[in-house]
C-alpha positions as CSV (number, residue, x, y, z in Angstrom):
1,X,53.5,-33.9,-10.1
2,X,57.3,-33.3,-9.5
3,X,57.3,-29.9,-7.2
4,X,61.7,-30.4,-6.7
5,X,63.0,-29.1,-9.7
6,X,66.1,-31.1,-10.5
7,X,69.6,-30.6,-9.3
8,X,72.1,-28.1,-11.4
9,X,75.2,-28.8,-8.8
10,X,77.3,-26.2,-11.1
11,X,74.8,-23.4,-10.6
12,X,73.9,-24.3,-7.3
13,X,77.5,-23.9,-5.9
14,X,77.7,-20.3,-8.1
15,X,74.7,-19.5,-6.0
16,X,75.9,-20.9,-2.9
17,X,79.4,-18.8,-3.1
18,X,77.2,-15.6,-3.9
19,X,75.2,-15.9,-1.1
20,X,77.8,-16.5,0.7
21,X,79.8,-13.4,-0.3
22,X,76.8,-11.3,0.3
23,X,75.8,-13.1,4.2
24,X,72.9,-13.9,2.5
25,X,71.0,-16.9,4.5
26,X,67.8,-18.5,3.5
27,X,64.7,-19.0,5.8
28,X,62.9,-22.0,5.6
29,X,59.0,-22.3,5.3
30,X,58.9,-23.8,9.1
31,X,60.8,-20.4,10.0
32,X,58.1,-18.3,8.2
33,X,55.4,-20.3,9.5
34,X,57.0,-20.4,13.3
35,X,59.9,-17.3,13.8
36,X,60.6,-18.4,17.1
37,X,62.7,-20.9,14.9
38,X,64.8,-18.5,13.3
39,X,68.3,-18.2,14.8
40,X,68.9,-16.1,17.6
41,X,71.5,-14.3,15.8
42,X,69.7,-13.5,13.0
43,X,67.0,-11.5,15.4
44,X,70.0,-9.7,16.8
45,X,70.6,-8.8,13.3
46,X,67.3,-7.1,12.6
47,X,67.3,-5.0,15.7
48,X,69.2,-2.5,13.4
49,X,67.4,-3.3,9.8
50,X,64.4,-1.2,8.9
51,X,61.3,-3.3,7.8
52,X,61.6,-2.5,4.0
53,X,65.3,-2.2,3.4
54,X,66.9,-3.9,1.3
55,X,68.8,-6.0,3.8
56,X,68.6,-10.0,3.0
57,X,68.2,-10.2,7.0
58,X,64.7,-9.0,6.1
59,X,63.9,-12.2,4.2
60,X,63.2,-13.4,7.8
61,X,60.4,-11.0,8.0
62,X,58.5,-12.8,5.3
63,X,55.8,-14.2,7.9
64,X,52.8,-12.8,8.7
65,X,54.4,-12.7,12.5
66,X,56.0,-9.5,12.2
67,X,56.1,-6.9,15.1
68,X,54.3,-4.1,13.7
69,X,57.1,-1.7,13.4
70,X,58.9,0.0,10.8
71,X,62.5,-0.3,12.2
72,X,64.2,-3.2,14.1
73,X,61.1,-5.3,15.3
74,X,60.9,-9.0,16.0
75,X,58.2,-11.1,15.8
76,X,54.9,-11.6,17.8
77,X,51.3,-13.7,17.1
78,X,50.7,-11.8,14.0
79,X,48.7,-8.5,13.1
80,X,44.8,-8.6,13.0
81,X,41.9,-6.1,12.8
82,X,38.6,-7.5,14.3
83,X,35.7,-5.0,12.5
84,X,33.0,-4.4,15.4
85,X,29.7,-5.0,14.6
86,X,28.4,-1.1,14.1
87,X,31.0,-0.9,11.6
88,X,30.1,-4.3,9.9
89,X,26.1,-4.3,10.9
90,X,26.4,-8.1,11.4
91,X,26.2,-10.2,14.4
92,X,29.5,-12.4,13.0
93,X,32.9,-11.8,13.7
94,X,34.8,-10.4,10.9
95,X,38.8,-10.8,11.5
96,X,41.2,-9.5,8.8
97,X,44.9,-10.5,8.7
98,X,46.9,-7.8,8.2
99,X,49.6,-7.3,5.4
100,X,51.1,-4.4,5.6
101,X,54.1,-5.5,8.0
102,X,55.5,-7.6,5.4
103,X,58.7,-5.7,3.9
104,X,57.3,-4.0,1.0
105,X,53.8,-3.6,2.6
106,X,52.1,-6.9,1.0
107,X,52.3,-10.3,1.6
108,X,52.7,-10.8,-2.0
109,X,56.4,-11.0,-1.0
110,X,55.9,-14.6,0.5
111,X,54.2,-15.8,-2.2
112,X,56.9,-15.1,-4.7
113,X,59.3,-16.3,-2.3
114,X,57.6,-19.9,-2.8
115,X,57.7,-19.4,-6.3
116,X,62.0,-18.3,-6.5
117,X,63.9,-19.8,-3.8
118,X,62.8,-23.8,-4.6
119,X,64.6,-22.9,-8.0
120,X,67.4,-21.1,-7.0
121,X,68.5,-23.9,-4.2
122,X,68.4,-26.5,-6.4
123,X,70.1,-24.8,-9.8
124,X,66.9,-24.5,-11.6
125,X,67.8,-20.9,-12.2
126,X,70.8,-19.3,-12.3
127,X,70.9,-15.2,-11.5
128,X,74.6,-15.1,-13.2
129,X,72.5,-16.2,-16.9
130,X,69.4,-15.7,-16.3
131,X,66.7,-12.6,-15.0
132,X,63.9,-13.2,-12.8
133,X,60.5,-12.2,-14.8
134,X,57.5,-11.6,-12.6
135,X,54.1,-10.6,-14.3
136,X,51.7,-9.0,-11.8
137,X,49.0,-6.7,-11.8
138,X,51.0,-4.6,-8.9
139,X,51.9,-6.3,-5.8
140,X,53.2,-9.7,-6.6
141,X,55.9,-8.2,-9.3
142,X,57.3,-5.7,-6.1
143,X,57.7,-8.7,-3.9
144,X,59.3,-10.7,-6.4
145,X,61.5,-7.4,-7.4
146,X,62.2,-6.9,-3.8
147,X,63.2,-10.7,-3.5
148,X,65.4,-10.8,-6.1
149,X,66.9,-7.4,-4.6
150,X,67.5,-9.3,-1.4
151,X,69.0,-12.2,-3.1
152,X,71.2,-10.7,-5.6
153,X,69.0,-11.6,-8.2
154,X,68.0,-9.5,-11.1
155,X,64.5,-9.3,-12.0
156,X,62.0,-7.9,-14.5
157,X,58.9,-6.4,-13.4
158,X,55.5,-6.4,-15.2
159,X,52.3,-5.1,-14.9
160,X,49.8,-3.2,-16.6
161,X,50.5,1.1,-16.9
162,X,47.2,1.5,-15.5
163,X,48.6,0.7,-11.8
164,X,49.1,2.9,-9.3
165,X,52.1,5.5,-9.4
166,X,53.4,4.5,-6.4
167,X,54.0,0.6,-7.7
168,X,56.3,2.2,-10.4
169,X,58.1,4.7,-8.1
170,X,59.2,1.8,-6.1
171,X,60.1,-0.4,-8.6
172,X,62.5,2.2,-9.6
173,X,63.7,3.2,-6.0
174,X,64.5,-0.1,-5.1
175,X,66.9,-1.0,-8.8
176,X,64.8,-3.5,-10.7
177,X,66.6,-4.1,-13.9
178,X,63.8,-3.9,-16.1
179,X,59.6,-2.0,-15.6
180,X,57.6,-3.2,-18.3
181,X,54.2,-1.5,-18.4
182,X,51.9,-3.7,-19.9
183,X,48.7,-2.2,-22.1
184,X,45.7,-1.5,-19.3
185,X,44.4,-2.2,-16.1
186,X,43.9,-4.6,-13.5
187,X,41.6,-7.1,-15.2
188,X,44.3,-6.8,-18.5
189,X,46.1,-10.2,-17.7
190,X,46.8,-11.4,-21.1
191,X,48.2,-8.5,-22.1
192,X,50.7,-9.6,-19.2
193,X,51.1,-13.2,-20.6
194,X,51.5,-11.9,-24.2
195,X,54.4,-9.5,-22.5
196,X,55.8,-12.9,-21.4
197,X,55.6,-15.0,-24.5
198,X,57.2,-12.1,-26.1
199,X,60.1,-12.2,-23.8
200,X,60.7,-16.1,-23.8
201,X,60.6,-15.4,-27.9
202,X,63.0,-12.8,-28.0
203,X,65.1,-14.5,-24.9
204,X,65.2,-17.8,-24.6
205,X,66.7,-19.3,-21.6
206,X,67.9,-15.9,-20.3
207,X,64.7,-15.6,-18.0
208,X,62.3,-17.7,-15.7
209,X,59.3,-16.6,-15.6
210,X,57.5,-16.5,-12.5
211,X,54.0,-16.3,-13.5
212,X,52.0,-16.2,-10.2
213,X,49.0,-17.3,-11.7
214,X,50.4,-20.9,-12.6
215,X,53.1,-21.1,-9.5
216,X,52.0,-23.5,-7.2
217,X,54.7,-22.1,-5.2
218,X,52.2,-19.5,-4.6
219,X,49.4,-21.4,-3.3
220,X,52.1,-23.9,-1.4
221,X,53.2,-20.9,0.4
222,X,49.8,-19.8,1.5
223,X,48.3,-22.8,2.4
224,X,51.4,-23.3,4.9
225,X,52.0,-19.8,6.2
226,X,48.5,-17.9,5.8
227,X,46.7,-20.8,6.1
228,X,48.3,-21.7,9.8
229,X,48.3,-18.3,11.2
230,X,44.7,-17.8,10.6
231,X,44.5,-21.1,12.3
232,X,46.6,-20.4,15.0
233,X,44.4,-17.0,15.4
234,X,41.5,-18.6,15.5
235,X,42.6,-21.1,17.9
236,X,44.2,-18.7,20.7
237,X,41.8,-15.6,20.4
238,X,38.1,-16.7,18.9
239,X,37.5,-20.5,19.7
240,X,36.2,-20.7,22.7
241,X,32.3,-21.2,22.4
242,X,32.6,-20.1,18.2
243,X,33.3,-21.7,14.7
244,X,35.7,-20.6,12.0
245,X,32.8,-20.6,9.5
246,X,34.3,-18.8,6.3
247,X,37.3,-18.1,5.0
248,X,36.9,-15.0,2.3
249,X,39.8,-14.1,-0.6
250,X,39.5,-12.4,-3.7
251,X,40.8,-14.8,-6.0
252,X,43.8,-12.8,-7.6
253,X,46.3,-15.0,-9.1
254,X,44.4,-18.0,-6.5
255,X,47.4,-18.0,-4.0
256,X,46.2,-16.7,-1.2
257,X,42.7,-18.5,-1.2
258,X,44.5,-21.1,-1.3
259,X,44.5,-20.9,2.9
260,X,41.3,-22.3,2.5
261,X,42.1,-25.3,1.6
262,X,44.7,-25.5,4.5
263,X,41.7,-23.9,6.3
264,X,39.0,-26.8,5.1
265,X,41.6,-29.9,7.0
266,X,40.7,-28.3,10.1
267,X,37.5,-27.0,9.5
268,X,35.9,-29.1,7.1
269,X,32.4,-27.1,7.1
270,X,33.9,-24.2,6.4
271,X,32.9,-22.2,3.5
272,X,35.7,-20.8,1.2
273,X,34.6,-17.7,-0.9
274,X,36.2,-15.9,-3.6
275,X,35.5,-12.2,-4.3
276,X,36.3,-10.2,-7.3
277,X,35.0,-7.1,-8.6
278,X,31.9,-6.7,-10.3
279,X,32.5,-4.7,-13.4
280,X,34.7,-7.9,-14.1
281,X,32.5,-11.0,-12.9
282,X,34.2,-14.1,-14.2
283,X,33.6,-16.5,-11.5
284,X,29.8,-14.7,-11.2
285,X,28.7,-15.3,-14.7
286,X,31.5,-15.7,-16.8
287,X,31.9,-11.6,-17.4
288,X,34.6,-9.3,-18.3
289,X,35.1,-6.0,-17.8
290,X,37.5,-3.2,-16.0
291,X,37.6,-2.0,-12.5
292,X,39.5,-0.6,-10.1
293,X,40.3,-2.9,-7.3
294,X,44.0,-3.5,-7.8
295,X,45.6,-6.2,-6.8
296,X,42.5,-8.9,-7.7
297,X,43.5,-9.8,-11.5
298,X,40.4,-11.2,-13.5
299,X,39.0,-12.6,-17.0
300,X,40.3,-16.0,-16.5
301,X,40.5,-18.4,-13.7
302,X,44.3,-19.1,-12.3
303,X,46.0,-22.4,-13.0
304,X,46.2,-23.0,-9.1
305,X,42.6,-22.0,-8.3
306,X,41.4,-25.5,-6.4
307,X,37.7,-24.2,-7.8
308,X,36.5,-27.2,-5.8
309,X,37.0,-25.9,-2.5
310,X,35.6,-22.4,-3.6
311,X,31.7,-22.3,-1.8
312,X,30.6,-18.9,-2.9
313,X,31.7,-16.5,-5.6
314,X,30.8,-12.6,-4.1
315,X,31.2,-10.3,-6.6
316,X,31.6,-6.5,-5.4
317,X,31.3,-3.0,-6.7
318,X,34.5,-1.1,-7.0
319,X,32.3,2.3,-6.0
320,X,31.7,0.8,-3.0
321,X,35.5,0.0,-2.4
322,X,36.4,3.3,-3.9
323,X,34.0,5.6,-1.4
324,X,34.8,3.4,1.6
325,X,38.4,4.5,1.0
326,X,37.5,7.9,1.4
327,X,35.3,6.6,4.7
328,X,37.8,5.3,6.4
329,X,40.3,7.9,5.4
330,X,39.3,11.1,5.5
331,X,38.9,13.2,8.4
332,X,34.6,13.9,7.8
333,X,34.4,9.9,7.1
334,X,36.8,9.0,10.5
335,X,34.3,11.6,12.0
336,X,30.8,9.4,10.8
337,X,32.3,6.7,11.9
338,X,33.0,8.0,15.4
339,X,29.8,9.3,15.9
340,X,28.2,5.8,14.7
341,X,29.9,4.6,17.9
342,X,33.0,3.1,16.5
343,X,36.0,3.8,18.5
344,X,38.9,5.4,18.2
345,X,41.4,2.5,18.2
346,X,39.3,1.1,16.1
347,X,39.8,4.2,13.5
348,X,43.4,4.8,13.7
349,X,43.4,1.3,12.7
350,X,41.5,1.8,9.5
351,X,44.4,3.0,7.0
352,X,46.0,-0.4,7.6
353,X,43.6,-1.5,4.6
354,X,44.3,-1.5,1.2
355,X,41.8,-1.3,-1.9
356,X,41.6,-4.9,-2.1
357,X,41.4,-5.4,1.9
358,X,37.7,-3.3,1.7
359,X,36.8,-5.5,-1.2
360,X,37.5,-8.8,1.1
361,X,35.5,-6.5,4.1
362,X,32.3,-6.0,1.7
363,X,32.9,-9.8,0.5
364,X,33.1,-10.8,4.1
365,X,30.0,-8.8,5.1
366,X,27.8,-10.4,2.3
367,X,29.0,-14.1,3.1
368,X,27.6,-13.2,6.6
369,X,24.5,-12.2,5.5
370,X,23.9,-14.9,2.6
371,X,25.1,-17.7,5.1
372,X,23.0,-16.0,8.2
373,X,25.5,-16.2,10.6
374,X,25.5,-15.3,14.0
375,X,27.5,-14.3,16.9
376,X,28.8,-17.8,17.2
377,X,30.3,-17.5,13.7
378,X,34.0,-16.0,12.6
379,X,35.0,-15.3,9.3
380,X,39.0,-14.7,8.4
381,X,39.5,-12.2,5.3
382,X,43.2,-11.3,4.3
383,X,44.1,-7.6,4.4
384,X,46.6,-7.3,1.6
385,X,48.3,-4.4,1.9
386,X,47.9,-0.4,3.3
387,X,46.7,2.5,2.0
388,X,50.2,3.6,2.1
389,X,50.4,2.5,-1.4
390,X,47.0,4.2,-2.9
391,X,47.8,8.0,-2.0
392,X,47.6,8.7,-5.7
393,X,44.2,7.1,-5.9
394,X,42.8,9.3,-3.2
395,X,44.2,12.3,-4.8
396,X,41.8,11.3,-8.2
397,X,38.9,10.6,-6.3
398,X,39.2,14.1,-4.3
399,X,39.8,15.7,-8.0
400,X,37.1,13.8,-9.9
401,X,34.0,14.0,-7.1
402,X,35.5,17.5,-5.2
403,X,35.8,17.6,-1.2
404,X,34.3,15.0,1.2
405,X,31.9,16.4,3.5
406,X,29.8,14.7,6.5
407,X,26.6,14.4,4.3
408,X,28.7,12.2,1.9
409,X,30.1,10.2,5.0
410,X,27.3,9.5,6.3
411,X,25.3,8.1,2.7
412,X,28.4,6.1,2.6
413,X,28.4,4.6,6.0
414,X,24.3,3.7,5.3
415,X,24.8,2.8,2.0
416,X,27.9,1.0,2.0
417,X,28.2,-0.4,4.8
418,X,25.0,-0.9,7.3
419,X,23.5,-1.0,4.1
420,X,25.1,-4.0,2.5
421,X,23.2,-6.7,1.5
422,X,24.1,-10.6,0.2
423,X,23.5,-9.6,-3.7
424,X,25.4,-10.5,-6.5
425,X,26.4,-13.6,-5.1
426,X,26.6,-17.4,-6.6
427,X,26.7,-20.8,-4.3
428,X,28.9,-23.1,-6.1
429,X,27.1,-26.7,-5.9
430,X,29.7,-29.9,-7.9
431,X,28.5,-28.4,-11.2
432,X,29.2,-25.1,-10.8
433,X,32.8,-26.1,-9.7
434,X,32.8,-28.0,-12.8
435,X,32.1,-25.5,-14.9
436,X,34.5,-23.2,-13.6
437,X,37.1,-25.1,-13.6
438,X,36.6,-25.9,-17.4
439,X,36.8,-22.5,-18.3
440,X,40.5,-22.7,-17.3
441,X,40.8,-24.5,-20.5
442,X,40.2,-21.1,-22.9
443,X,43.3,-19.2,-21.0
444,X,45.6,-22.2,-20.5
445,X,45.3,-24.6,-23.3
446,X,44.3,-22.9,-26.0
447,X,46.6,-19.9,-24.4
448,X,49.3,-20.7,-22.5
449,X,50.3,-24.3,-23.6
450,X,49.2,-26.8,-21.3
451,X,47.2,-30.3,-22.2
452,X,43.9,-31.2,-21.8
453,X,45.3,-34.5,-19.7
454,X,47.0,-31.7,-17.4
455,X,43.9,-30.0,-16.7
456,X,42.1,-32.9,-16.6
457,X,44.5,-34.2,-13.3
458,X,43.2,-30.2,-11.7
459,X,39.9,-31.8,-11.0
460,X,41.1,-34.7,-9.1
461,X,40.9,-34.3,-5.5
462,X,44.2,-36.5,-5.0
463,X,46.5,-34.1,-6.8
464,X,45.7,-31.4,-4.7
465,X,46.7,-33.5,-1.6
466,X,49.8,-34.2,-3.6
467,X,50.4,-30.1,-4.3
468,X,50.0,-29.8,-0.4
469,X,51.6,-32.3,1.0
470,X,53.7,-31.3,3.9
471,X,56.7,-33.7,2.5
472,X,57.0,-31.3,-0.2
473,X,57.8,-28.2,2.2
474,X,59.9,-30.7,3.8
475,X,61.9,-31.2,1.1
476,X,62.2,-27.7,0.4
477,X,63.4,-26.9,3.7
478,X,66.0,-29.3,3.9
479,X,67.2,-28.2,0.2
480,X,67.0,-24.8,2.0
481,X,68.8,-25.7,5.2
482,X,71.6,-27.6,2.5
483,X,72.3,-24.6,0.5
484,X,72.7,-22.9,3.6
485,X,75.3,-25.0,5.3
486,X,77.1,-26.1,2.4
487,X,79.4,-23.6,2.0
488,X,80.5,-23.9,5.2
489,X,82.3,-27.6,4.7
């Protein structure tokens, strides 16, 4: 498969001399993987840039390596929460990765960064024609919107109108030149594709769309940059005398699982399991449904999903995402927890996870029960994004089930927690995979336009080496490093 789109020299200059006009410079994958690569005077430059403004110094805080500050930070090992056992109630390790010191709060911005900048360095679209279109369910559309902001780029956000209220406010705060609010919820993703076939319709070549559940972009950019830190993690902080035994990701658009794979030619016992909600259990047993973990997508299985490297498919209940919120939130749950013997570094940590972060916890927790691991095993879960961006979703649970008292906090902690057992869960033997993977053929060949012969090529194990080869992030960075030095001659 050809991952180097071919060279437009005409629009690549026009995007070269806008860059340039705007001291706009690109960092390469390397950089995001390693910052002590980037150029000393581009750290000098952030010392004075705030973590989400809309500076295009800031696309050099698209690594998971960020200091965790909100103004003028550098870069570090990366941000982690270990979960203690009494908060867990397993012997294993549970480590999460923490998103929320990515500009925008979500990591979602690196991902559409794989997806943009291989096209914009090499012609393949031109911002002075054409508008960025990035269908999301809610985080992936803000990172490619705050992208494109960075790059001069104008871009169309869409997602469904069931999404959070502070998603939109953004959007709007930060310019996107079009918010189109798609019909639904989280699991309504083919409302988001008709949205897009609409567009292409009615717009021809005057948009690319982005669609981050076909990108391999996305699931290059994971496998190199989450995929490594975890690795590096691991390696520095939990080796000595342990295993990395599972690697735990809701599926989503299948990008950031894709770590796993990354994961698996280190590791190659570990198990890689997906999670998703279960009032929408596709990879379970084929459901559908509605819930409300945002930022997880459902009711189809993503283009990019390597479904043979998926172990386990835990499926979780969004009450039990929904009242661990209000847990680890509010002041009666941070009081539970402290008199469960859970301290308070520990709790001041807690708002650092998103809806979709407590989903991977729960996920996590069940994998360790299912799998009977030990104190010798460690299990790396991504934490999205913050609760920064669910305030409105605390304020409906407070209206719909009234004040949170201790007696709640602590069914919640039993229940929820201590209480959580390896249930609706499915090992994935060849078959299984098998199966999965051919129910990518309702969404993107009957769908969405692709061949049988291309998903047939999915199930070979050779063409994901060929997706993740590290000489096509070579090539990438030196197309990167070009347009970045070209202007210059």
């Amino acid at each position: 498969m050809n991952l180097i789109p071919e060279i437009r020299e005409d629009v690549r200059q026009k995007s070269i001399a806008r860059a340039r006009a705007q001291n706009i410079i690109l960092p390469t994958f390397a950089q995001q993987k390693d910052p002590t690569l980037v150029p000393d005077a581009i750290k000098t430059r952030l010392k004075n840039v705030g973590l989400w403004d809309l500076d295009p110094a800031n696309l050099f805080r698209i690594t998971w390596k960020n200091e965790p500050v909100e103004h003028g930070g550098g870069f570090g090992e990366g941000n982690w929460i270990e979960f203690p056992p009494a908060l867990t109630g397993v012997d294993a390790t549970i480590v999460g990765i923490v998103g929320q010191w990515f500009p925008t709060g979500a990591h979602k911005v690196g991902a559409a960064y794989g997806c943009l900048v291989p096209r914009l360095v090499t012609g393949a679209f031109d911002p002075d024609t054409q508008k960025a279109v990035w269908p999301s369910t809610g985080n992936y559309c803000r990172g490619g919107a705050y992208d494109c902001a960075l790059l001069s780029c104008p871009a169309v956000a869409i997602l469904p109108e069931g999404m959070s209220r502070e998603r939109f406010e953004w959007l709007r705060d930060i310019g996107t030149d079009e918010i189109i609010a798609t019909p639904g919820t989280e699991s309504n993703v083919k409302e988001i594709y008709d949205k897009c076939w609409e567009l292409r319709k009615e717009r021809g070549d005057g948009i690319v769309v982005f669609n981050q559940f076909e990108e391999f972009g996305n699931a290059i950019w994971h496998y190199q940059v989450t995929g490594s830190v975890i690795e590096e993690i691991f390696q520095n902080h939990y080796s000595h005398g342990r295993r990395l035994s599972a690697y735990v990701s809701a599926t989503g658009s299948a990008g950031t699982i894709a770590a796993g794979d990354y994961l698996r030619t280190q590791h190659p016992d570990i198990r890689v399991v997906a999670s998703e909600a279960l009032q929408c259990p596709t990879l379970l047993q084929f459901g559908f449904g509605e819930h409300r973990i945002e930022g997880i997508g459902d009711k189809h299985v993503p283009w990019i999903h390597n479904v043979r490297n998926t172990n386990l498919v835990v499926a979780v209940d969004d009450e039990q995402t929904m009242q661990l919120m209000r847990l680890f939130s509010e002041d009666e749950g941070r009081a539970c927890l402290h008199r469960e013997g859970i301290g308070n570094d520990m709790i001041n940590t807690l708002g650092e996870i998103g809806i979709s972060g407590l989903c991977n916890l729960v996920a996590s927790i069940k994998a360790a029960r299912y799998y009977d691991l030990d104190a010798r095993d460690v299990i790396f879960t991504p934490i999205t994004d913050s609760m920064e961006l669910y305030a409105s979703r605390m304020q409906e649970m407070k209206k719909t089930h009234g004040p949170y008292n201790a007696h709640l906090a602590d069914q919640h902690y039993g229940r929820y927690l201590q209480g959580t057992t390896a249930d609706n869960v499915r090992e994935l033997g060849y078959a299984d995979q098998k199966a999965l993977h051919n129910f990518k053929y309702f969404t993107w060949v009957e769908q969405q336009g692709r061949t049988s012969d291309e998903l047939r090529r999915l199930w070979d194990e050779d063409f994901w080496r060929e997706i993740f080869s590290q000489d096509v992030v070579d090539e990438w960075d030196r197309l990167i490093d070009a347009f970045n030095n070209d202007g210059d001659k």
